[in-house]
N, C-alpha and C positions, 0 to 999 in steps of 0.2 A: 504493500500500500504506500511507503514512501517513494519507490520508484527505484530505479536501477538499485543494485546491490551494492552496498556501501559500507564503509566501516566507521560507521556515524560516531562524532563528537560524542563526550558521555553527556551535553545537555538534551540534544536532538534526540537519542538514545534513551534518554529518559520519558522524554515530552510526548516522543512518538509511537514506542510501544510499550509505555507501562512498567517495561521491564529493570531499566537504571536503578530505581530505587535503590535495588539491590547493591549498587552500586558504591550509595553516599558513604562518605567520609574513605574511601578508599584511594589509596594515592596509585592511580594504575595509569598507563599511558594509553590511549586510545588511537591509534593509526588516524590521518586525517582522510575526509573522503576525497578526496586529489586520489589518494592513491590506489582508493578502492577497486575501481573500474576494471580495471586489466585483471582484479585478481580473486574477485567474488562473483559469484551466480546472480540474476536479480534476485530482491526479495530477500538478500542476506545479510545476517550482521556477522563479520569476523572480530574476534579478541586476543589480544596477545596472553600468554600466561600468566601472568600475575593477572589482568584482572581476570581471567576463566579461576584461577584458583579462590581469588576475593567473591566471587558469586556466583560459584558453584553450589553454595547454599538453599541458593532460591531460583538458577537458571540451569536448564540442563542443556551442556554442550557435550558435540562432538568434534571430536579430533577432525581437522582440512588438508591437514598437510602443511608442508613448508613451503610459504609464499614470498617470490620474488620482487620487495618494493622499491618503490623510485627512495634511491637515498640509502640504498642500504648493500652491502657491499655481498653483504652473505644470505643464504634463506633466511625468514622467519615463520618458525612455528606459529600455526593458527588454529580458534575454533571456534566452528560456528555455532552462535546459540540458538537452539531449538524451539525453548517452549519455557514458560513460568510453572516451576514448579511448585511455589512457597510462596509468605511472605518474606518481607522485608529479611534481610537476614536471616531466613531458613524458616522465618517461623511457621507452625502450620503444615512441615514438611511430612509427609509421613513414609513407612515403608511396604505401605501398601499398594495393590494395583490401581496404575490408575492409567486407564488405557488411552488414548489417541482422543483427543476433543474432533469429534465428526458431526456435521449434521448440523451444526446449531451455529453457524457461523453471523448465521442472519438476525437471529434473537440477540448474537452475546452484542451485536452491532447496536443494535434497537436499543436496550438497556446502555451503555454505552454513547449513544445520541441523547438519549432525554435525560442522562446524568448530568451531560454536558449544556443542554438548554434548562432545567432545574435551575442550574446555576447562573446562566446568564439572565435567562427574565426573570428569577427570584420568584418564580410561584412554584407549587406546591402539584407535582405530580404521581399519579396513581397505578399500578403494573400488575395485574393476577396473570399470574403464569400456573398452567393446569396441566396434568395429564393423569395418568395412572401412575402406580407405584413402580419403578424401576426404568423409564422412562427417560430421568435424565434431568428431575429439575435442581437438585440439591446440586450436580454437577455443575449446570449453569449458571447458580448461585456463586458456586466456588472459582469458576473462572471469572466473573465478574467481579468478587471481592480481590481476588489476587490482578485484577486490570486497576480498579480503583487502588489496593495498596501502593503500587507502582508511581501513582500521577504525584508528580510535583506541589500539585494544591492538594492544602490537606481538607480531608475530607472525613467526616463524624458517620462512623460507621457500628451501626446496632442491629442486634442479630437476637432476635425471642424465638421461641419452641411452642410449641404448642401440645402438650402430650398429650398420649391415648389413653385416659383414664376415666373412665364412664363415658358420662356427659361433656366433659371438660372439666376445667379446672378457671375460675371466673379469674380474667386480665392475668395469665401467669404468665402467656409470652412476651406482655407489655415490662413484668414487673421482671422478667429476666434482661430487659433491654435500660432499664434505669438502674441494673444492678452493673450490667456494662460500665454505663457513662461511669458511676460512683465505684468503680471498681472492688466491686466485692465479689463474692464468693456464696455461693447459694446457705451453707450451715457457719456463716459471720455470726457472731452473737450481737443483743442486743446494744452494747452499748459502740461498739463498732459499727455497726450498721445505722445509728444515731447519727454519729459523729462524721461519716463519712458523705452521708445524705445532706446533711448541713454545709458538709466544705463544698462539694455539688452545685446545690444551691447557691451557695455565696459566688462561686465561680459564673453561673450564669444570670442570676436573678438580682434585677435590683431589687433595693432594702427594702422600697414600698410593699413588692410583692414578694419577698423572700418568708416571709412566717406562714402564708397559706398555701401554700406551695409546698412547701417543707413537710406540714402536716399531711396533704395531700397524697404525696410520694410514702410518708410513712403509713399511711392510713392501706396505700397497695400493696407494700411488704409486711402488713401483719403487725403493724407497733402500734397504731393512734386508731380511736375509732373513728366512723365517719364524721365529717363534717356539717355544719347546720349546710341547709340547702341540699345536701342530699348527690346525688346521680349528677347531677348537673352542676354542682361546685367540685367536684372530682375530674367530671371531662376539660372545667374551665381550667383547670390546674396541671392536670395533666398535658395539655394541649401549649396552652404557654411556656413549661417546661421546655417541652422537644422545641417551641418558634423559639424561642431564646438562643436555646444551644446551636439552631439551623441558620441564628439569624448571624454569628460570625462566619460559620463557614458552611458549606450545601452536606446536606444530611441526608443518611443512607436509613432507613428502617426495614429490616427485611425479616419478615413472620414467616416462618415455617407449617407447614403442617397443618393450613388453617383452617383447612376440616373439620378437625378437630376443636377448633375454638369456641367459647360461648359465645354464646348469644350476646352480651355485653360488650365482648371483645370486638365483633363486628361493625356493633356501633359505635363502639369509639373513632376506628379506622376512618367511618363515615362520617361522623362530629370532625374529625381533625383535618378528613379533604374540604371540608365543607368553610368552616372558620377560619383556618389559616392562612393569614395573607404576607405577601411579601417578604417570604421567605424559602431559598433555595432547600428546599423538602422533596426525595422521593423516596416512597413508599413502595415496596415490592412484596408481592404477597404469591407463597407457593402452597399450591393446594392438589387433592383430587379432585375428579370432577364432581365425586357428593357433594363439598360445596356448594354447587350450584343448583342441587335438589334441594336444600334446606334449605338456604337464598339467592332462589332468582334472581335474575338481575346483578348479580353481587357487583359492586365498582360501577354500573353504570352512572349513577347518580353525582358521580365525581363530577368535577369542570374539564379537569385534563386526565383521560382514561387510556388504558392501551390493555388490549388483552392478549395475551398467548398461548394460545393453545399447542402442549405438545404432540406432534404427531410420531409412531414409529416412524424407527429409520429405514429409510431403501435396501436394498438387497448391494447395492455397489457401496454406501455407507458401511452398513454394514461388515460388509469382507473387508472393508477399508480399516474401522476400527480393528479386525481381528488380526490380518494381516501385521499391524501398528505393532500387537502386543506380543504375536508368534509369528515371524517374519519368516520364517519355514514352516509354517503350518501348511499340511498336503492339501490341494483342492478337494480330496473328498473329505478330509475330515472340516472345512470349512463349510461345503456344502452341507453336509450334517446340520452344522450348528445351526448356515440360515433357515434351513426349513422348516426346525423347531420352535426359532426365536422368534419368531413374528414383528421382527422390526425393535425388540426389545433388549437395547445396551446393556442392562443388567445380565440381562440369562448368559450371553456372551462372557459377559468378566466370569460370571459365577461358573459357566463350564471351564475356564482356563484356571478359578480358582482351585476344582475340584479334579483336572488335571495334574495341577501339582501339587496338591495333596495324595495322590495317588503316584507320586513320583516321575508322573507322563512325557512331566514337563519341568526344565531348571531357568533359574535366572540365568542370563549371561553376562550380567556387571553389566550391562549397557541401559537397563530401563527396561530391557523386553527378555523375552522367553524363547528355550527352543526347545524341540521334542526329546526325550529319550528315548531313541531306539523309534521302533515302529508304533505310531497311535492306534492303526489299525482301526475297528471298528469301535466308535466311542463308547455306543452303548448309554446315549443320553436320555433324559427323559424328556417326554414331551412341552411342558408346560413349566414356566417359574420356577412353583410353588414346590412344585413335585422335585425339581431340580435339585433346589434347596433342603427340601428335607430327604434326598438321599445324601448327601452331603451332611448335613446331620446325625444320619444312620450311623456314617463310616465314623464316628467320634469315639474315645471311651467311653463305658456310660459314665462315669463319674466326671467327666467332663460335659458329658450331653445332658444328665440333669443338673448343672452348675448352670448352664445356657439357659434350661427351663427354668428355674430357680431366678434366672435374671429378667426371660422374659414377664413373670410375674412384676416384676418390678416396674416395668415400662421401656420405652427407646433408650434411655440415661439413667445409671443407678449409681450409687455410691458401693463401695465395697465395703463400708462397714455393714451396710442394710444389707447386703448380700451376704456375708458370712454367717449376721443374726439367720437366716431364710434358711443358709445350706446346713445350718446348726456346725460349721467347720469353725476352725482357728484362723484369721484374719492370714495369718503365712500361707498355708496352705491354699485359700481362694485366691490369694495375689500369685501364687506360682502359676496356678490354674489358668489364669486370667493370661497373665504374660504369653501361656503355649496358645490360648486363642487368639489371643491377638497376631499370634504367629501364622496361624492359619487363616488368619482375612476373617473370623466372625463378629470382631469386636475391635473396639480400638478405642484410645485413652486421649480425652480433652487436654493438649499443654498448650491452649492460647492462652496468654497472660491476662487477654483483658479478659476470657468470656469468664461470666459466674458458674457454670460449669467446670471449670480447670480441674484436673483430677479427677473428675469422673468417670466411668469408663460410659461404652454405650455401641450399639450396633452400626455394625458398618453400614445396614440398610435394615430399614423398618420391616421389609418382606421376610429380613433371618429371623425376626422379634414376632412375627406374626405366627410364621410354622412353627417355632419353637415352643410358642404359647399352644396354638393347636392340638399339637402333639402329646401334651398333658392328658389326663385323665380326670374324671368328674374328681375322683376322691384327691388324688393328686394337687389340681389347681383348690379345693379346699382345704387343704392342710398349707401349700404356699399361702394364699391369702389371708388365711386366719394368721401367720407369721409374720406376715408383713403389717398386719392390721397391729399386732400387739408392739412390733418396732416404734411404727409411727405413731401412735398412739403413747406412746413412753418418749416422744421428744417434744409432744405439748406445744408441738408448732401450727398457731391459729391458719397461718397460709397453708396448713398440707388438708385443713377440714376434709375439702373435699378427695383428695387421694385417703384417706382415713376409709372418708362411706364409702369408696368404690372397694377396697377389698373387704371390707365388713357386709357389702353387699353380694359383692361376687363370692366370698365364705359361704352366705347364704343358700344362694343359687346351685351351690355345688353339695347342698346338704342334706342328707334323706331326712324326710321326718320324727320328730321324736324330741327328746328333751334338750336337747342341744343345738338343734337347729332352731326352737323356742329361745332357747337365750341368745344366739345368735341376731334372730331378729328382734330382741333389744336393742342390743349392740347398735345392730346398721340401723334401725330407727334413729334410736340420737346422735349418731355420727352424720345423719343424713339432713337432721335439723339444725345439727355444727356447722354443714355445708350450705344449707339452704342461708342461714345468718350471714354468714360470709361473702354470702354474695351479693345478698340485699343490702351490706354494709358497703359494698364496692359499685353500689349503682347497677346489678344484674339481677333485674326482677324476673326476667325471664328463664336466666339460670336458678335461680331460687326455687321459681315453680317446679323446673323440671328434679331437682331433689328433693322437693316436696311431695311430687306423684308418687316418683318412688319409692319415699316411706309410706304412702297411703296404699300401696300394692300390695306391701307387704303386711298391712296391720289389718286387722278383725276386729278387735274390738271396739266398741262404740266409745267405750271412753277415751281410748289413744285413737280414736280415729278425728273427734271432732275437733282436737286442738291443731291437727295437720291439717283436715279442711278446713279450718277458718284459716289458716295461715295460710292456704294455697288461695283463697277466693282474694287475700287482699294482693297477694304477690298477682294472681292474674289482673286484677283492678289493675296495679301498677302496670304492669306489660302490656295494656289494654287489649287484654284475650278477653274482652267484656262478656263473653256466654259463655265463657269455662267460668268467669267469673261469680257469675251468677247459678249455674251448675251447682260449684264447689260448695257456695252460699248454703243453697239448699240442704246440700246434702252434711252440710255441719248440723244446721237444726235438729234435721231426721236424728242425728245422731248421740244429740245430747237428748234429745228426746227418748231416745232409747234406753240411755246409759241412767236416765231419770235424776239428770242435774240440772235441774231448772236456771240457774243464776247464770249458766254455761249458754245454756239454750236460749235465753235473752242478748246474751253476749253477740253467738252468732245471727239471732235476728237481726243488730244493728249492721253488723256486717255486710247480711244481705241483702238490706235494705239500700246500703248503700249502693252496690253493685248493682239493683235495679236501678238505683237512678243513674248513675252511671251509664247506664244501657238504656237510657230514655224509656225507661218502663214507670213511667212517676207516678202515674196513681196506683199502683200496685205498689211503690215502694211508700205511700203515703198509709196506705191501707196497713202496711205489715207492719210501720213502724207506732203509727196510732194506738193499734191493739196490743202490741210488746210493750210501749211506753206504761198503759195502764196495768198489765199486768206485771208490770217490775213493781210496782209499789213498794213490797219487802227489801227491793233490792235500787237505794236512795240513787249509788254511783252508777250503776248500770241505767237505772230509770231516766238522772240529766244527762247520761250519752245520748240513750234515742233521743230523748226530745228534742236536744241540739241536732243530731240527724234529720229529726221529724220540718225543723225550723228552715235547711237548710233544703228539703223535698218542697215546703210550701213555697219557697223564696223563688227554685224554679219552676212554680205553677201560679206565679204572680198572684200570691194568696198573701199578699204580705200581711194583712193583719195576724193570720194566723201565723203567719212568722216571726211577727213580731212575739206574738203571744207566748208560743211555743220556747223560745230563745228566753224570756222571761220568766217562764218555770223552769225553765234547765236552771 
């Protein structure tokens, strides 16, 4: 793309492909491009040795040969650089596979241009990138963060997860991307995570606004509870936050997994395209296509939208990437592979993984692979999934259920929470863990900034998915009841809802009987822990949805009717106004059952209200009339309705009776 092949200046070099960075503070000589011409291919950068040796960290060269320059008496050794393999100084480098970028040359462009106009016109741009799992977007991701590391202007780059843990887990990839900026660490203690959110703050917020802000941020990580005003003093804070920090230099936000995201999380995304002004903001969001069955439309709504959808790769891609990684691979054993892969770059790495695991295949110190002896016939399986979990097969078992053991845990786990699971000695899992990561199933966080650092986690969400599949009912209950009692014994308000997902899913995997009885104790109030938690973070609609689920599970009328009043105001809030009034009902029914009357008054006002709510006003005039006189024993419940009652007349232009009614409350 710069044009003839050249042995570009190290600022050009830096400017032009990203790749310099690597470069900085390095005292290397770079051939000028005078002398390029005669002795490079187009399209090439040559290096002399010292700097091939200075950034060989984060660039992968090969050897050219010894080239004959104007000016120089004798050859010079040369090498051409290839590809970014790292950041800055290695970081991020791994040793794992990572095959030939194919196919996507066009998207990595795309992202890349609206980084660069973000920046110039200072507004605030929007990017869902979709496809299915193994497809290629987390790749895409990564060559774009390793383009932005490269550039010259620095550039504010944050990176949130979204895990697979139920429903979600309300703003956790938001609250892994301010853990970023303030650089912490997911298990920081409290007074660390205080203090480092305040120096944060101080660095981007003026004084005016630095104290609600501050609470804000802490009110997401689980320290302050919410703030008056609610949902909407939380986006305002949050939102100002990131234009502060965007508003020195263009900012990167890039959500994972978004799939999986609450409901809450969504619309923040949408609050902060919406509000944002004048500030170098883009926002990249990678998903499956279910996002787009639960929210339609998803980003349209933005001002400046792009969409991308991934498609398989071609048959010439393809062989192209395989070729990249086993450059003696036989055409029939490549044929094989495209037939099965249906366009999907994953299945690809994962047979070349499961080749050299089977010893088929050796590294050659150059970045790629070559066969041992004859491949013959591969013997692959047809699909992914299948792929994967013979690959799995071929494990120790006590290695294979350490896997399973993790995929209970989710996509990222700690290894302490993994040893508590495997009931092992913390040495022993870390030996463990090292031979998997050896085998391409896992691999270990050392980016400095992410709050992740140290954790271990799946190479691909598809080995976390079979891994989990491949349990058994009694199995995955016996891991999630272990997990529950880990998490549960660190009393951290932010894991609420990973708490009710294995206290739930314990559940689910329990026959019945006395234990499956106390069980659904358990995930009842771990699921009303979750539901709090998110109605404190502005997610009424994640609220509700762990509000069903303890209502699912409960029978009785008296643990049933404090869930349905709590679900009828959470749907009020979300404005699901006919689940609203549904759940209404079915509170009454139920303290009517339970024969708690003072309760059953309670939820009349409730769902009185949610009538009117749902412009059902004389019916909510009627209910709340008749409940107000028959609370009479019950003084404080009796001036709720009537305030209720006062506030049904007010929209039936009955104001005296409004008047009236507000008067006896």
């Amino acid at each position: 793309p710069w044009g003839p092949g050249v042995l570009l200046p190290l600022p050009d070099f830096k400017a032009r492909t990203g790749i310099g960075a690597a470069l900085v503070g390095v005292n290397a000589t770079i051939v000028g491009a005078a002398r390029l011409q005669a002795v490079a291919p187009p399209d090439t950068v040559l290096v002399g040795e010292t700097t091939m040796h200075a950034a060989s960290a984060a660039i992968a060269f090969e050897a050219a040969g010894e080239q004959m320059l104007r000016g120089k008496t004798a050859p010079v050794p040369a090498w051409r650089a290839l590809r970014v393999i790292a950041d800055t100084r290695g970081r991020g480098r791994t040793d794992a596979i990572e095959p030939p970028f194919v196919g996507r040359d066009l998207e990595l462009r795309l992202l890349k241009d609206l980084l660069h106009a973000a920046g110039q016109e200072r507004r605030p741009r929007l990017v869902s990138i979709t496809g299915p799992g193994g497809i290629g977007k987390s790749r895409l991701a990564w060559e774009f963060e390793k383009y932005v590391d490269g550039l010259v202007e620095q550039i504010y780059w944050h990176r949130g997860r979204s895990p697979s843990y139920g429903e979600g887990i309300a703003f956790w990839a938001l609250g892994e991307m301010v853990r970023r900026r303030a650089r912490l660490v997911e298990n920081d203690d409290e007074a660390t995570t205080r203090e480092r959110v305040r120096l944060v703050v101080a660095e981007f917020i003026d004084a005016a606004d630095a104290d609600w802000v501050e609470r804000a941020l802490l009110t997401l990580l689980g320290l302050e509870p919410p703030p008056p005003g609610g949902r909407d003093a939380l986006f305002a804070a949050w939102r100002t936050f990131f234009e502060r920090v965007a508003a020195g230099h263009t900012t990167v936000l890039l959500f994972e997994d978004l799939q999986w995201a609450d409901p809450g999380q969504l619309d923040f995304i949408d609050h902060l395209m919406e509000w944002a002004r004048g500030v170098p903001l883009l926002v990249i969001t990678l998903a499956r296509p279910e996002l787009l069955e639960t929210r339609p439309g998803w980003g349209t709504s933005a001002r400046s939208f792009n969409a991308i959808g991934l498609e398989p790769l071609s048959d010439p891609q393809m062989r192209e990437l395989l070729v990249g990684l086993v450059p003696s691979m036989p055409v029939d054993a490549v044929e094989q592979v495209l037939s099965r892969a249906a366009g999907m770059p994953l299945y690809a790495v994962e047979t070349v993984r499961m080749l050299i695991t089977e010893g088929r295949l050796a590294a050659d110190g150059k970045g790629t692979y070559q066969p041992v002896g004859d491949l013959g016939e591969l013997g692959i399986p047809d699909s992914l999934r299948a792929l994967v979990a013979s690959r799995l097969d071929g494990l120790d078992p006590a290695d294979r259920a350490l896997i399973q053991d993790a995929a209970v845990l989710g996509q990222t786990f700690d290894h302490h929470a993994l040893a508590h699971i495997a009931g092992l000695g913390e040495e022993v899992v870390d030996a463990r863990l090292r031979s998997l990561i050896k085998r391409e199933l896992l691999e270990v966080s050392v980016d400095p900034r992410s709050p992740e650092r140290g954790q271990y986690g799946f190479v691909q969400s598809v080995i976390r998915e079979v891994a989990y599949d491949t349990l058994s009912r009694r199995d995955r209950r016996a891991r999630h009841l272990a997990a529950a009692r880990y998490f549960e014994a660190a009393g951290d308000e932010e894991l609420a809802a990973v708490l009710a997902t294995h206290y739930l899913a314990a559940l689910q995997a329990s026959d019945p009987g006395p234990e499956a009885d106390a069980l659904q104790v358990q995930a009842r109030l771990a699921l009303r822990g979750a539901a709090d938690r998110a109605n404190d973070l502005g997610s009424p609609d994640q609220a509700l949805t762990h509000l069903e689920s303890a209502i699912a599970i409960t029978s009785e009328p008296a643990e049933r009717g404090p869930l349905l009043t709590r679900a009828a105001e959470a749907a009020a809030a979300a404005a699901a106004l006919t689940k609203g009034t549904e759940y209404g009902r079915q509170a009454v029914a139920a303290f009517e059952q339970a024969g708690d009357e003072g309760s059953r008054l309670r939820a009349a006002g409730t769902l009185g209200s949610a009538l009117l709510d749902n412009d059902q006003l004389e019916d909510a005039v009627e209910l709340l009339e008749r409940s107000a006189e028959e609370a009479a024993p019950y003084p404080e419940i009796r001036a709720d309705l009537l305030a209720r009652s006062a506030r049904a007349y007010m929209r039936l232009t009955r104001d005296e009776e409004a008047v009236e009614a507000a008067d006896r409350a």
